[in-house]
ROBAVO-236661 format. One line per 2 residues: their letters; for each residue x, y, z of C-alpha. Coordinates in steps of 0.5 Angstrom, whole numbers, plus 500, padded with zeros to 3 digits. Layout:
A	X:Y:Z ~ ...
This chain:
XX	672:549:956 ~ 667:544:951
XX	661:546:956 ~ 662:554:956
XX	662:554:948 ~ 656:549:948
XX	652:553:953 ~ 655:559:949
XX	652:557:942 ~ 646:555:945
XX	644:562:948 ~ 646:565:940
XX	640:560:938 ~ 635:562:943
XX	637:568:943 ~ 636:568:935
XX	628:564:936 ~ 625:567:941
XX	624:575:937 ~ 621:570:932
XX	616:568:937 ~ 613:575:938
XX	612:576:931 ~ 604:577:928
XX	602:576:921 ~ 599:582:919
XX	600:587:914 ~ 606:592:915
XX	603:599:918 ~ 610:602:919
XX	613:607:915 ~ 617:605:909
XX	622:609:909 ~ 625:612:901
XX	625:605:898 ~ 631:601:897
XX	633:604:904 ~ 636:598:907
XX	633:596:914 ~ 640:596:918
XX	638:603:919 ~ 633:602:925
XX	638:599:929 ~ 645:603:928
XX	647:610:927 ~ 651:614:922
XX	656:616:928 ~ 658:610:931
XX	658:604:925 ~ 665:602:923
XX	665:596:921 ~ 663:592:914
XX	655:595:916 ~ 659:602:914
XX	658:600:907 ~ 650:601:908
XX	649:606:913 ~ 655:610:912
XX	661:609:908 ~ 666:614:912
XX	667:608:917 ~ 670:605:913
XX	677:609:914 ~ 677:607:921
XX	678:598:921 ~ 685:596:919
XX	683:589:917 ~ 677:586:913
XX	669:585:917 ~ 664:581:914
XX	656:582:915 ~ 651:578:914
XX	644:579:916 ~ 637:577:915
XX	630:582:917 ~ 624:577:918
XX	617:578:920 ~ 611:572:921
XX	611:571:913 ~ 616:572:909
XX	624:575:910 ~ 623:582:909
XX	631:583:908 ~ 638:579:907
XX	644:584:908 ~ 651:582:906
XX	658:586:907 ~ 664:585:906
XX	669:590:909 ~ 676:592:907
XX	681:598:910 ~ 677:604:906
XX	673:600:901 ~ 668:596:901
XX	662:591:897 ~ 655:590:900
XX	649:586:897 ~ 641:588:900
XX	636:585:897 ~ 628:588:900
XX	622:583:900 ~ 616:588:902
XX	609:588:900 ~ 610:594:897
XX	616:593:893 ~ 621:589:891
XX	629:591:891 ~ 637:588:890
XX	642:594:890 ~ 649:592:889
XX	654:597:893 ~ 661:600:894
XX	663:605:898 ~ 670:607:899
XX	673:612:905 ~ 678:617:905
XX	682:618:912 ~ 684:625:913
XX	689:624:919 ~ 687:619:925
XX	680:622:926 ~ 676:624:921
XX	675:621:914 ~ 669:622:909
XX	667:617:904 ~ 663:615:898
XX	657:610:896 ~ 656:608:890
XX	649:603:889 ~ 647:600:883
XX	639:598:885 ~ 634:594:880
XX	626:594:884 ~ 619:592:881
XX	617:599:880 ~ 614:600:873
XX	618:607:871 ~ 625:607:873
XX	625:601:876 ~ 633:601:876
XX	637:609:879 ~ 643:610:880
XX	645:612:886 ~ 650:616:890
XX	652:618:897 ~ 657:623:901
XX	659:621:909 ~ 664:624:913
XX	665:621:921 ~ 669:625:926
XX	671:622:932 ~ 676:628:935
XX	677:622:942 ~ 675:617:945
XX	669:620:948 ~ 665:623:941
XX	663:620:935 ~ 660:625:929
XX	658:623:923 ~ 653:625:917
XX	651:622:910 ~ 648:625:904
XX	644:620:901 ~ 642:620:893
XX	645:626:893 ~ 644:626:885
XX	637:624:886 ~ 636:619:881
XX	629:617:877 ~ 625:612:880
XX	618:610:880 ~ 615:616:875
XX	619:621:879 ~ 626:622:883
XX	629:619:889 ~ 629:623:894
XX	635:625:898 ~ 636:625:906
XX	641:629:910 ~ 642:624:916
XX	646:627:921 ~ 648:623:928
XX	653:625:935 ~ 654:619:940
XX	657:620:947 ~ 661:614:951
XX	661:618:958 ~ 664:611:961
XX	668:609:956 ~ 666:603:951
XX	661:600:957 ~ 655:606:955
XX	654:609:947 ~ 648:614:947
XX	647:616:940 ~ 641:622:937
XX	640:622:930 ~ 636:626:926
XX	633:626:918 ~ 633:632:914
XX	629:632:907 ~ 627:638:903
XX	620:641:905 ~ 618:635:911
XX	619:635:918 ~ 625:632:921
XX	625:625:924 ~ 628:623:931
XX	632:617:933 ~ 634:616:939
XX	639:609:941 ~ 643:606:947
XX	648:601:948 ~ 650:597:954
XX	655:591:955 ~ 652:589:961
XX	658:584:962 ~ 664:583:957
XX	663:580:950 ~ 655:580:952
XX	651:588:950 ~ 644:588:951
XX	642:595:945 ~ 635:599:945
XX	632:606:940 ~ 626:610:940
XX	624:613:933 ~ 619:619:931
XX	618:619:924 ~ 615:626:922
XX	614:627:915 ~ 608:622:913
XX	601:626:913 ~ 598:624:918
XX	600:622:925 ~ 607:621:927
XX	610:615:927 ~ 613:612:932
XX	617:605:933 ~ 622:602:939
XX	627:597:938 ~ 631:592:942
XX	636:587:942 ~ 643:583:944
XX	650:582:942 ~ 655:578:943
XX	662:576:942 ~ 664:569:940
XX	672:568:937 ~ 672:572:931
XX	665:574:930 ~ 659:577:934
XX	652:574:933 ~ 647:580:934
XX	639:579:934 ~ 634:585:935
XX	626:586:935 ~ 622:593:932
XX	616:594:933 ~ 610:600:933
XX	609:604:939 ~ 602:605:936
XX	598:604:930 ~ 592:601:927
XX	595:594:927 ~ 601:590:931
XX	607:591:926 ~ 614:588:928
XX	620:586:924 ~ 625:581:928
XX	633:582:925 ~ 639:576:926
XX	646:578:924 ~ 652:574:923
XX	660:579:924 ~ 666:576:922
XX	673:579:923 ~ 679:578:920
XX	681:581:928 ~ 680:577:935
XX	675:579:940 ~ 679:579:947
XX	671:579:949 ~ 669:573:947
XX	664:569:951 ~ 669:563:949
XX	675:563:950 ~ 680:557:946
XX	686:554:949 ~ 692:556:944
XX	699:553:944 ~ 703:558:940
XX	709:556:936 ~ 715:560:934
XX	721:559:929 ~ 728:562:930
XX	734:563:926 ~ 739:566:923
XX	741:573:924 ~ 736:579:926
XX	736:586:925 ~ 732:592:926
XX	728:593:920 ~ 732:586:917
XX	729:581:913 ~ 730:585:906
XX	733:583:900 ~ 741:583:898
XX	745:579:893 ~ 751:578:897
XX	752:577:905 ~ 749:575:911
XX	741:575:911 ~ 738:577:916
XX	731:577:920 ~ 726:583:922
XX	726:584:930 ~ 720:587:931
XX	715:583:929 ~ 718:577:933
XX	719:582:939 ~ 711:583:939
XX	709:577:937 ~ 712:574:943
XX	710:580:948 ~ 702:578:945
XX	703:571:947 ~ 705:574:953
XX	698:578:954 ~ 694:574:951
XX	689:571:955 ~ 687:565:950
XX	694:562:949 ~ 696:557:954
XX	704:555:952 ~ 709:556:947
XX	714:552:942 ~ 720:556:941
XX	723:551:935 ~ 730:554:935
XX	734:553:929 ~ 742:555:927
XX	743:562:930 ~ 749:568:928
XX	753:571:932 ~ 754:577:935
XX	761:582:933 ~ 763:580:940
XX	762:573:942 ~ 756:568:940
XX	751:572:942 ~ 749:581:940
XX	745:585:943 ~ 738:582:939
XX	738:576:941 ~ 739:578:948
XX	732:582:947 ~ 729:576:945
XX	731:571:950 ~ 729:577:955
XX	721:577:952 ~ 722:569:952
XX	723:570:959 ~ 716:574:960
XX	712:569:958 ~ 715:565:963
XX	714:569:968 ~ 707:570:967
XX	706:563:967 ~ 706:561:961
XX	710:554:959 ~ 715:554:954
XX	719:548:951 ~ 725:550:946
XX	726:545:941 ~ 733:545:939
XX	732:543:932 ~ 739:542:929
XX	742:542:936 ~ 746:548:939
XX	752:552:941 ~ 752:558:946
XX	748:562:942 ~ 742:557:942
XX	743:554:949 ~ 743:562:951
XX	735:562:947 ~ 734:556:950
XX	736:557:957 ~ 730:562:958
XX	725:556:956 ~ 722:551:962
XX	724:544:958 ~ 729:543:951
XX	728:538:947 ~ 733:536:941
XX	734:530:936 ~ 738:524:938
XX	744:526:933 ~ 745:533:935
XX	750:536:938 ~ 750:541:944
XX	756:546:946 ~ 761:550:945
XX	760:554:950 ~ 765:559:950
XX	767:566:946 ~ 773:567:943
XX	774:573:937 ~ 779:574:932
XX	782:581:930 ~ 785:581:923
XX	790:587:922 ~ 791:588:915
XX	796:594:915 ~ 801:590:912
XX	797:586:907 ~ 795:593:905
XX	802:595:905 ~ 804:588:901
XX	799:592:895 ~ 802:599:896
XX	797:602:900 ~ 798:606:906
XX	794:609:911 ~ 794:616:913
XX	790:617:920 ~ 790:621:927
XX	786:619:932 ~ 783:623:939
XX	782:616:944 ~ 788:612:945
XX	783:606:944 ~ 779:610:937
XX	783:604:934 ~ 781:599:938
XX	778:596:931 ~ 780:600:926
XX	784:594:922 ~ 785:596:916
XX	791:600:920 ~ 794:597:925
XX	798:591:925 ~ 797:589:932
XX	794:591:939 ~ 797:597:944
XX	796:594:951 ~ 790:599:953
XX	787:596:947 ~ 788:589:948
XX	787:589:955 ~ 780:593:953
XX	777:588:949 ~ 778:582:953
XX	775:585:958 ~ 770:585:953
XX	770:578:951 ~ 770:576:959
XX	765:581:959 ~ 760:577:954
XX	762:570:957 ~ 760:572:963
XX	754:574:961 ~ 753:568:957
XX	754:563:962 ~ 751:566:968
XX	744:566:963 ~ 745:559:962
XX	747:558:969 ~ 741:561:972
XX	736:558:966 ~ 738:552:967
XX	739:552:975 ~ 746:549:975
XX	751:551:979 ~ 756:557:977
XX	762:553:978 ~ 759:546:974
XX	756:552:969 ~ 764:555:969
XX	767:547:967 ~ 762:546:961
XX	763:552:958 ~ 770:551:955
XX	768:549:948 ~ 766:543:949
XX	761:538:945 ~ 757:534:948
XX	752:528:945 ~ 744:529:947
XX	745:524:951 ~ 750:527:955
XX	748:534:955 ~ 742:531:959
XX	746:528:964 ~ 749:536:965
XX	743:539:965 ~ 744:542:959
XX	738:540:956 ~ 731:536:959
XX	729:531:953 ~ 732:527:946
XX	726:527:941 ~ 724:530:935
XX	718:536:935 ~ 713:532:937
XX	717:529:944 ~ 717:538:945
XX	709:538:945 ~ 708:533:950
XX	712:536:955 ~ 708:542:953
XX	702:539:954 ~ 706:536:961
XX	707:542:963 ~ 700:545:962
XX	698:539:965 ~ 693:536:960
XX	690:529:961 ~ 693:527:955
XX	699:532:953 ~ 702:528:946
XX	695:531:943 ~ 698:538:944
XX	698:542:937 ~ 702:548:936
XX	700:554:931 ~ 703:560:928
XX	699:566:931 ~ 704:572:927
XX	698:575:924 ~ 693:575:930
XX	691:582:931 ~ 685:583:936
XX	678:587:935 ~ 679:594:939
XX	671:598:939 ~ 675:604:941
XX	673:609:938 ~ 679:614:937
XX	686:611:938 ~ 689:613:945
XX	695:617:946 ~ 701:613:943
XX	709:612:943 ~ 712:612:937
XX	718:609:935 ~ 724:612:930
XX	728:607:927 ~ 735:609:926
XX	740:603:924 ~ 747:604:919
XX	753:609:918 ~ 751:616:920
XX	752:621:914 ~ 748:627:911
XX	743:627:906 ~ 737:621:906
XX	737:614:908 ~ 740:608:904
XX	740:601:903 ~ 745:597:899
XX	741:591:895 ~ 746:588:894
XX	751:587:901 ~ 745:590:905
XX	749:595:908 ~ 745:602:911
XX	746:608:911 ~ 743:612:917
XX	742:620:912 ~ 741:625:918
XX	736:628:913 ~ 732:622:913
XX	732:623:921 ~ 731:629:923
XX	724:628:917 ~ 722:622:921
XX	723:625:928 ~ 719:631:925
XX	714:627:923 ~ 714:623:929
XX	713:630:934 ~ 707:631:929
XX	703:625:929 ~ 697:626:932
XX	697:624:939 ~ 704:622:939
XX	706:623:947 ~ 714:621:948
XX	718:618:943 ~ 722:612:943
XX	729:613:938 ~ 731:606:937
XX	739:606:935 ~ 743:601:932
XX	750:605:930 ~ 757:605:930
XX	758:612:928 ~ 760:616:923
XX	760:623:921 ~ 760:628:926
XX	757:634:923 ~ 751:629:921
XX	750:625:928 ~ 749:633:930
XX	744:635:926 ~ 740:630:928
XX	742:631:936 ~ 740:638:935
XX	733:635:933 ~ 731:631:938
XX	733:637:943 ~ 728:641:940
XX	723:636:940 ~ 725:636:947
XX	725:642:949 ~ 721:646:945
XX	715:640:944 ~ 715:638:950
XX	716:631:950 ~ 720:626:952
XX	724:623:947 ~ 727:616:950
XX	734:612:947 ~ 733:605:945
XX	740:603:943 ~ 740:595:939
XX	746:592:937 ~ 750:599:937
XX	750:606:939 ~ 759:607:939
XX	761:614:937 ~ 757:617:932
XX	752:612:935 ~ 752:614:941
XX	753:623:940 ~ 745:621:938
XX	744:617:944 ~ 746:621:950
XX	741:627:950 ~ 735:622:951
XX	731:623:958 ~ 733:616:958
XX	737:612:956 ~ 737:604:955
XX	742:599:953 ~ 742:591:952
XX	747:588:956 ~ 749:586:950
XX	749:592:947 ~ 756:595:944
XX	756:603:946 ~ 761:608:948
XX	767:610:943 ~ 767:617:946
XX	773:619:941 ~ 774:621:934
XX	777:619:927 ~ 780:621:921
XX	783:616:916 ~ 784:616:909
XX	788:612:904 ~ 795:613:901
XX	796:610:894 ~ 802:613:892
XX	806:606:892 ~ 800:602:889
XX	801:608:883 ~ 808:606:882
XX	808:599:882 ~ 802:599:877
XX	805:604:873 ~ 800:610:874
XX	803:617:873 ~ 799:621:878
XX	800:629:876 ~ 797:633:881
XX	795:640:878 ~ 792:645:884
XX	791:651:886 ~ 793:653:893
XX	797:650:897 ~ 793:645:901
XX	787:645:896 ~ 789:637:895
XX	791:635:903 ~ 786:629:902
XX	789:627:895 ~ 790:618:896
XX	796:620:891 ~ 800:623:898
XX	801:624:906 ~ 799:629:909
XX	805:634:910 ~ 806:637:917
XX	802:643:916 ~ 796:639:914
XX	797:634:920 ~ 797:639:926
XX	791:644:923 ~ 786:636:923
XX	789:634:928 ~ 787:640:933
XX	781:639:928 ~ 779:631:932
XX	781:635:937 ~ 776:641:937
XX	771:636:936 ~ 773:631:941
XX	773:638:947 ~ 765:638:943
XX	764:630:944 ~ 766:630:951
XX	763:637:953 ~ 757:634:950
XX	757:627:954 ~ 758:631:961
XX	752:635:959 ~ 747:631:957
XX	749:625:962 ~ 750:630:967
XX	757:627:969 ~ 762:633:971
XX	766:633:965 ~ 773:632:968
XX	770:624:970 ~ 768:624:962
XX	775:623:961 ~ 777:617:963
XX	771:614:961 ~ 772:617:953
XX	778:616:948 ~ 774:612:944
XX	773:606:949 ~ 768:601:947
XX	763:597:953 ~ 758:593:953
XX	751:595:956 ~ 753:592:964
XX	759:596:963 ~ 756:602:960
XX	751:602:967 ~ 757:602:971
XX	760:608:968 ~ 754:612:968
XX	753:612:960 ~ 746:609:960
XX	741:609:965 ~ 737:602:965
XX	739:595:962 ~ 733:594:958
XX	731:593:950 ~ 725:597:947
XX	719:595:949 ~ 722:597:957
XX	724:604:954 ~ 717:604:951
XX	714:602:958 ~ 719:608:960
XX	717:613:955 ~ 710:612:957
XX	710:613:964 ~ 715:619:963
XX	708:622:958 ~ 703:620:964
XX	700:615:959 ~ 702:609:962
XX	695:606:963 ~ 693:607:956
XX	696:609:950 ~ 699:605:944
XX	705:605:940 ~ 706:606:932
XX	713:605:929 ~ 717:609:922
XX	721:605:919 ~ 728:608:916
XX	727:605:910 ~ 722:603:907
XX	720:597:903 ~ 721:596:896
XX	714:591:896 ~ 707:591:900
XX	711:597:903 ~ 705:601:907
XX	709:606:910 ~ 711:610:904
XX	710:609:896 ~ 712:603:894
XX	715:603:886 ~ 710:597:885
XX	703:600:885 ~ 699:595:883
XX	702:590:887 ~ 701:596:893
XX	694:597:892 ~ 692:589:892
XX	696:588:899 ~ 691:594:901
XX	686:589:901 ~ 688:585:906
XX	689:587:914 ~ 694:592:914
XX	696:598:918 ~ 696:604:913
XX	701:610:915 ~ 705:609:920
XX	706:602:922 ~ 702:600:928
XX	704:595:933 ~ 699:597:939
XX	699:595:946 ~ 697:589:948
């Protein structure tokens, strides 16, 4: 690796001295162009620069890089530096510094260009320059100039500059404006660019500027352009050009050669410039060898993370699941640290349904053949061994305890404390099993009930201890006797196979560097690499799937996050919006609708039903279901239209049934001393009163109303899971499974989390061979929200500033 990267720099070096060694001393021939015009120019066009030299040839560009790239550039002939160029870039706005040393004139002008992006393919944008020259009249104008880029696919890029459109004072007379207009074709991809350019100005002959660009291997471009400069007096001029770039880590070396075709004398200027970017080149001709480290605990949530006063926090999930797919991807990192700290459990048993998805994307990286160690950093229970277990090694500290491995759940009944305050509870149910969970009136468990959640408490053990199991290659019958809650010291849980080592971080690196087969493994560090993005020199974005989140209580109106308890509500209005902008993204192709609830109302879980059959139906695309932690009644009514549907092993779905509750608080009146008088009209008008039970007229009219809805839940259900709706019936009245158990019912197609419904949706588009993803979140974000407004907007307009995705939150591909 030390060789390829000297070799590497040392072909940059050469590559910088040897244009110099052409250069002649003579006097500069060539066609000034209107002064204080920056000589980046004569090697890029106005169609096809979206980096930090956007600044100095066209501002619009700047719309089309989601993080920030810098440029410095120097222009050199036999006898001086004719020009230094600096840029540094920003999504939408940028500052650049050019200082021109020519026999003719001297020039520093200071620039600020700034972008708007007009949808995902088009943008126009501003430059502002402040110039001071050795002129003896207007030695310093102002100028201003106008561009727009269009790039409608990945094959075209047009663009076009106005520039010194306010023609300013200078050197006794005005600075002339130019309209310069380019289109440039990639008929293979990135490999060929082709660019024309053309200049226009008021009462000359246009000039002509002809490139080409060739990446002749990956990270290495070999670049070329003829010009014909028609507007002098005399003969036309005509000048070619010639250079190479290349990648290394962050950046891109380039150096270039212009020179005269013909003239009166030699006539050539020589270029090297130095690009930086806050984004990877996966083209790099050196590639570093990264061992990437990752922390979990605690809970994690879709869209979790955010603040709340009381409670249990929680961690976003979706950064963590791309993180772990890039380290999967990314050919630069060698191995993973999994640092695994105290860890929540699910609703049922020690493990939900995330974090099973992240054990899963653990095991990718295994399987590509990547090393991982865990590192137990304050020993483990079931749900940090079941996390660990995907590793190839786990390592935990001598004072640690590993175990208890088991599932057991507790289901308060709390009808007769609520009884205790004079509170009842009036309710009907369609589903012997709807009140499975409903606490706050029940006192005890029927039979089909019980019976149902220990099937669910096997069910998790099961799949908990088979994980392990199978991670840790010990046998089914060993596995079955160490996971009986017991505890086990470090020392002992080496002896079962529990875990590989006892030792601290730095004991898990070794075996990292051990496993990667390093000469000296105790010298193996470890780094973060959550905010590695990569350079991507596409011009238009490929056709993408978007990811809808929808998480919380299902009820009409808007989303709603609780600050205070973190609770949230899913508005239907809110989704069916995000499903609608969603379809009308450009470029969007499938959906992936990403669930996480336990139902709620059945009026608003329709409408947002009746959204996704329209995308699906009257769009044509398809929409894929990606159930987390929960899709259980009104959670599940959204679901089960999806062309596919896709639940974690561990995901909670099912209860296909319907509920009304309300509480009676008449008795809790009259020990309070409360006389609640009741004034109505009509005889019903105050059925939902909490002072009174319902009669029995009021009971059987909601009881045939839960049953109406039920008959619509179950036809539903058979329709779109395409089950004959005579075997929806057994697998219905409100019964809870666990996503193994959905399988085998026939209420979900796959067992797999979001990235493989992602994959999913992909193939169902026909894009599975190049396409990208972008998320829109269910709520957004109070602070550095770049997916809607933020209340804080300075704060906003500063984190603007640095890498971020604007619009839809992107997570593309790797």
């Amino acid at each position: 690796m030390k060789k390829n990267r000297l070799a590497a720099w040392s072909f940059a070096v050469l590559s910088m001295i040897l244009p110099f060694a052409g250069s002649c001393p003579a006097e500069v021939d060539g066609p000034v162009t209107y002064p204080l015009r920056s000589d980046i120019y004569t090697y890029l066009s106005v169609s096809d620069t979206d980096d930090a030299s956007s600044i100095f040839v066209n501002p619009a560009g700047l719309a089309f890089r989601p993080y920030r790239s810098m440029i410095l550039r120097g222009a050199y002939s036999y006898d001086r530096i004719n020009e230094i160029t600096l840029g540094l870039a920003f999504p939408n706005i940028g500052i650049g510094y050019s200082r021109i040393d020519e026999i003719r004139y001297k020039s520093n002008s200071l620039l600020l260009g700034l972008a708007l992006p007009l949808g995902g393919r088009f943008s126009i944008g501003s430059s502002l320059a402040w110039q001071s020259s050795n002129m003896d009249n207007d030695p310093s104008p102002f100028s201003a100039g106008l561009g727009f880029l269009i790039r409608p696919n990945r094959f075209l890029s047009l663009g076009g500059i106005w520039n010194n459109a306010n023609r300013p004072d200078f050197g006794g007379g005005r600075l002339e404006d130019r309209f310069t207009f380019a289109a440039s074709i990639r008929p293979m991809r990135e490999r060929i660019t082709l660019s024309a350019q053309t200049d226009l100005k008021e009462g000359l002959r246009p000039g002509y500027l002809f490139g080409a660009g060739l990446v002749l291997l990956p990270g290495f471009e070999i670049y070329g352009s003829y010009m014909k400069d028609l507007s002098g007096n005399g003969a036309p001029y005509e000048e070619f050009s010639a250079g190479m770039a290349f990648s290394l880590d962050y950046g891109r070396v380039r150096t270039g050669t212009r020179m005269a075709a013909k003239g009166k004398s030699e006539y050539s200027i020589n270029s090297v410039s130095i690009e930086k970017s806050a984004a990877y080149r996966r083209d790099s001709l050196v590639k570093k060898e990264i061992f990437a480290q990752i922390e979990v605990s605690g809970k994690y949530l879709d869209e979790g993370g955010r603040f709340q006063l009381t409670g249990t926090k929680s961690r976003d999930l979706h950064p963590l699941l791309k993180e772990l797919r890039n380290i999967r991807d990314d050919e630069d990192i060698m191995g993973l640290i999994l640092d695994i700290g105290p860890l929540t459990g699910g609703f049922i048993g020690p493990v939900d349904a995330n974090l099973s998805e992240i054990r899963s994307a653990v095991s990718e990286i295994r399987s590509a053949g990547k090393p991982v160690v865990a590192y137990l950093s304050s020993g483990g229970g079931a749900s940090e061994l079941y996390l660990a277990s995907a590793a190839d090694r786990i390592v935990s500290p001598e004072l640690s305890l590993i175990g208890r491995i088991g599932v057991s759940l507790e289901v308060k009944r709390l009808k007769n404390l609520f009884n205790k305050f004079g509170i009842d509870w009036d309710h009907t149910t369609a589903g012997k099993y709807k009140s499975s969970f409903h606490t706050q009136y029940t006192d005890t468990s029927t039979v089909e009930q019980a019976a149902e959640i220990q099937e669910m408490v096997d069910e998790a053990y099961r799949v908990i201890i088979a994980a392990i199991s199978e991670g840790r290659g010990i046998a089914a019958e060993k596995m079955s006797a160490l996971a009986q809650g017991q505890i086990f010291s470090p020392d002992e849980a080496v002896e079962n196979g529990l875990i590989d080592r006892v030792g601290w971080k730095a004991e898990a690196r070794e075996e990292l560097g051990l496993l990667a087969g390093k000469k000296d493994p105790g010298s193996v560090s470890t780094a973060s690499i959550a905010d590695r993005v990569h350079w991507n020199d596409r011009w238009a974005p490929p056709p993408a799937v978007a990811i809808v989140g929808a998480y919380g209580e299902i009820r009409s109106g808007n989303n709603i996050l609780d600050p205070v308890r973190g609770s949230r509500t899913m508005g239907s209005s809110s989704i069916v919006s995000s499903l609608k902008r969603a379809s009308d993204y450009p470029g969007v192709r499938a959906i992936v609708f990403r669930v996480d609830s336990g139902g709620g109302s059945a009026l608003a879980s329709d409408e947002i039903l009746a959204e996704i059959r329209r995308i699906q139906t009257e769009m044509n695309i398809p929409v894929v279901i990606s159930m987390s932690n929960i899709a259980g009644s009104g959670g599940y009514w959204i679901s089960m239209y999806g062309d596919a549907v896709f639940a974690d092993p561990l995901t909670i779905t099912g209860s296909i049934g319907v509920v009304s509750a309300k509480p009676v608080l008449k008795a809790l009146y009259e020990k309070l001393g409360v006389n609640n008088e009741v004034f109505k009209s009509g005889e019903h008008s105050d059925a939902y009163s909490s002072g009174r039970l319902y009669t029995e007229e009021e009971r059987e009219m909601l009881e045939k109303q839960i049953e109406n809805i039920y008959e619509i839940f179950v036809s539903k259900v058979s329709e779109g899971r395409k089950i004959e709706k005579e075997n929806v019936y057994p697998i219905a009245g409100g019964r809870l499974y666990f996503g193994t158990q959905a399988l085998e019912a026939g209420l979900v197609d796959d067992l797999g989390g979001v990235w493989d419904a992602v994959d999913a949706a992909a193939r169902m588009a026909g894009i599975e061979d190049d396409y990208t993803t972008m998320y829109f979140r269910a709520f957004k974000r109070f602070f550095f929200d770049s997916g809607g407004v933020s209340p804080l907007g300075v704060l906003k307009a500063a984190k603007a500033l640095w890498p971020v995705r604007s619009g839809a939150d992107l997570f593309e591909k790797p």
